[in-house]
TORKOL-4160 file (C-alpha; in steps of 0.2 Angstrom, whole numbers, padded with zeros to 4 digits, m for minus):
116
<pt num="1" X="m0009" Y="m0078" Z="0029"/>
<pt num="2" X="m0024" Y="m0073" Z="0025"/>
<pt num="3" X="m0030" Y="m0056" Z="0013"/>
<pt num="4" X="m0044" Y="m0046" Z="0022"/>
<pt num="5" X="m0051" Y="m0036" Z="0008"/>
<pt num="6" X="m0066" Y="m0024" Z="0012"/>
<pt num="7" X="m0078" Y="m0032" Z="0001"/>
<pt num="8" X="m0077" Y="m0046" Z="0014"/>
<pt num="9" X="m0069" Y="m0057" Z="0002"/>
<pt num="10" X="m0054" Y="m0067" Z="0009"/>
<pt num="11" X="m0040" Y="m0074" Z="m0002"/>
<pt num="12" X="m0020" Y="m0082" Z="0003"/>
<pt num="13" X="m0009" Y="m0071" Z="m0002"/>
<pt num="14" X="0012" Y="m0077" Z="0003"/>
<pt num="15" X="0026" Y="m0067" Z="0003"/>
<pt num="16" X="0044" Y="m0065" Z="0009"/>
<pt num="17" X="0049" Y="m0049" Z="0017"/>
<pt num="18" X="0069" Y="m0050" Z="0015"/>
<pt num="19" X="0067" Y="m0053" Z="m0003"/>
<pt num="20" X="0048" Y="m0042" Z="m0008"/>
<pt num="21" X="0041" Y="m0055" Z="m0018"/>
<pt num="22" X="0024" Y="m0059" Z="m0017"/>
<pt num="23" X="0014" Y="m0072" Z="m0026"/>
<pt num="24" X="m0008" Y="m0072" Z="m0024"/>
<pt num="25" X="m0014" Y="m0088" Z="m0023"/>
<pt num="26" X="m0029" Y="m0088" Z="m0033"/>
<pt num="27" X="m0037" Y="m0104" Z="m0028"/>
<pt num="28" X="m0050" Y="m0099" Z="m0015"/>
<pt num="29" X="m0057" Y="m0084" Z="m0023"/>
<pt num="30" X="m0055" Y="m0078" Z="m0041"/>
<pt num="31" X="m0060" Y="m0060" Z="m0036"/>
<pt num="32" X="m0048" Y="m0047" Z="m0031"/>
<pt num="33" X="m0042" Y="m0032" Z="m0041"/>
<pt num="34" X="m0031" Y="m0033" Z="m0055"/>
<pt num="35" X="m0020" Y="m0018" Z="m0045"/>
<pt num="36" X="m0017" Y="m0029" Z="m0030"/>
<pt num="37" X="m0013" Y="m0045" Z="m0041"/>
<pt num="38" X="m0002" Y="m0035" Z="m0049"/>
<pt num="39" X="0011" Y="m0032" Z="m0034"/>
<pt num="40" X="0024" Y="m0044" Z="m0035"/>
<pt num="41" X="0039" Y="m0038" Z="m0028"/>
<pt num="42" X="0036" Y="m0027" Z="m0014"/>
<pt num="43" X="0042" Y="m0008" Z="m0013"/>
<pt num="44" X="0049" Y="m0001" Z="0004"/>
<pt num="45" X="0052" Y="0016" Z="0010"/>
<pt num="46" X="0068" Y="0021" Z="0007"/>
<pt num="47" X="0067" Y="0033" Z="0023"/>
<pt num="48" X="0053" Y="0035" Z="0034"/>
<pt num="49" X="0048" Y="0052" Z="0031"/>
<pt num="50" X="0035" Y="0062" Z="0021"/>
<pt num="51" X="0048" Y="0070" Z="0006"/>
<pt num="52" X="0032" Y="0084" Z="0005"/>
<pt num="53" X="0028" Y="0088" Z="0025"/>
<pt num="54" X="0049" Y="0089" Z="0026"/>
<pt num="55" X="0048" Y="0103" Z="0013"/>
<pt num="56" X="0031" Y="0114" Z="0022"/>
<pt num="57" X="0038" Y="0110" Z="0038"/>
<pt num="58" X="0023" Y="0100" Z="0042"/>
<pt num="59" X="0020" Y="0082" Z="0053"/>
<pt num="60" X="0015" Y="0067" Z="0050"/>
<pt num="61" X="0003" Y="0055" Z="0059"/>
<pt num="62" X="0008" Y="0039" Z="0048"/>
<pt num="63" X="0018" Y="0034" Z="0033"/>
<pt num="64" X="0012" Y="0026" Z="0015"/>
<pt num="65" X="0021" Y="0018" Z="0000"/>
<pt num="66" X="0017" Y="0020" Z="m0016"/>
<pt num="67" X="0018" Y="0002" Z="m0028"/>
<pt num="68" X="0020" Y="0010" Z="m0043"/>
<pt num="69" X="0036" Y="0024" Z="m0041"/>
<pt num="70" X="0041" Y="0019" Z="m0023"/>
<pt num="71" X="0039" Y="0036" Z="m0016"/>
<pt num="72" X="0034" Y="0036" Z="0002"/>
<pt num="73" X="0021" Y="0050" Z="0009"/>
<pt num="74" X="0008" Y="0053" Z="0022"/>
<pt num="75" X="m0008" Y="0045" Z="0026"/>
<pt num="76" X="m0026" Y="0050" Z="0028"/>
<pt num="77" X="m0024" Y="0053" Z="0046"/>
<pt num="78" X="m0009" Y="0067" Z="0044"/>
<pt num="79" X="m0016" Y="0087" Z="0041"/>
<pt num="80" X="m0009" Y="0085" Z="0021"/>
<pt num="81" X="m0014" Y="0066" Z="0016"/>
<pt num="82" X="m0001" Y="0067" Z="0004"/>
<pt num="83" X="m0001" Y="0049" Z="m0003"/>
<pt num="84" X="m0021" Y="0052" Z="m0008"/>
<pt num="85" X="m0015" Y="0068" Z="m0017"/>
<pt num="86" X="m0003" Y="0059" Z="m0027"/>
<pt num="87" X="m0014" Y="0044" Z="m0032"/>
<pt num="88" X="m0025" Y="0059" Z="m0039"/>
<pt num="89" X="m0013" Y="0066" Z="m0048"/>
<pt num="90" X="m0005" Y="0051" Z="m0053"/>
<pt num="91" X="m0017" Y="0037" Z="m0054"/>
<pt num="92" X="m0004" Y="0025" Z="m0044"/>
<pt num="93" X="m0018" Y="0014" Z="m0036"/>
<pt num="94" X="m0011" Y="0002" Z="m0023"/>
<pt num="95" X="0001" Y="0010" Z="m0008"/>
<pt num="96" X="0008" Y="m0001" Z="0007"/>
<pt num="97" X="0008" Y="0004" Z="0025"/>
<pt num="98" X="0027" Y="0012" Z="0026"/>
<pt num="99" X="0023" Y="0008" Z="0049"/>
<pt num="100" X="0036" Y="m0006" Z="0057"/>
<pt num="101" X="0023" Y="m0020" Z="0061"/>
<pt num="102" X="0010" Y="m0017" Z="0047"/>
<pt num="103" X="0008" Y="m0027" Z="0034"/>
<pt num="104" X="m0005" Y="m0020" Z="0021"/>
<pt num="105" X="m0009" Y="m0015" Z="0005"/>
<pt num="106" X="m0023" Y="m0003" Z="m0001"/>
<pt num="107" X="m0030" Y="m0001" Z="m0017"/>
<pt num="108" X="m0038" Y="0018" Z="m0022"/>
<pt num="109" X="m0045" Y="0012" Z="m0036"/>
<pt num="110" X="m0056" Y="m0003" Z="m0031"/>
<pt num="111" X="m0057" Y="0003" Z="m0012"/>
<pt num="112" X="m0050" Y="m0014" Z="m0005"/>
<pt num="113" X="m0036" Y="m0017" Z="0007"/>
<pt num="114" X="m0023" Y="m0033" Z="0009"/>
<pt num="115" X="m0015" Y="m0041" Z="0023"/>
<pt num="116" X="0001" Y="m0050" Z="0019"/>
């Protein structure tokens, strides 16, 4: 499997989903972003819902995970972009894609996405 970072920069990156562990192999590249390297055991979304749209009575288009606190919010594309709200309020930088059948990360801070 291969990460896809924006930069163009591609880099191997293994993980197990039934037990969230993830280890970065370093060999082909030695640039990616100490945020990404960072992740090594996968948060999920607890439940697949936005805890802040639930409270406004508001939709959501997609769901995101936060790396750092595990809280799961709403992307870009809903009418709230909660999770970009909380990495500025919080400085969490690196979310997963919450979605059944993505598997990503993003990284605020440094503006670069991985594939897993």
């Amino acid at each position: 499997m291969c990460i896809s970072l924006l930069n163009a920069h591609c880099k191997n990156i293994y993980g197990k989903l039934h037990d969230k562990k993830f280890q970065i192999n370093k060999h082909m590249e030695s640039n990616i972003c100490k945020d990404l390297e960072s992740v090594k055991h996968l948060k999920t979304a607890e439940k697949y819902i936005c805890e802040e749209c639930i409270k406004t009575g508001s939709d959501w288009v997609h769901l995101r995970t936060c790396q750092t606190c595990g809280i799961t919010l709403c992307c870009d594309d809903s009418p709230n972009t909660h999770m970009t709200k909380h990495y500025h309020k919080t400085s969490h930088p690196v979310v997963s894609s919450a979605q059944p059948g993505e598997r990503w990360l993003w990284c605020y801070k440094h503006e670069l996405m991985a594939e897993y």
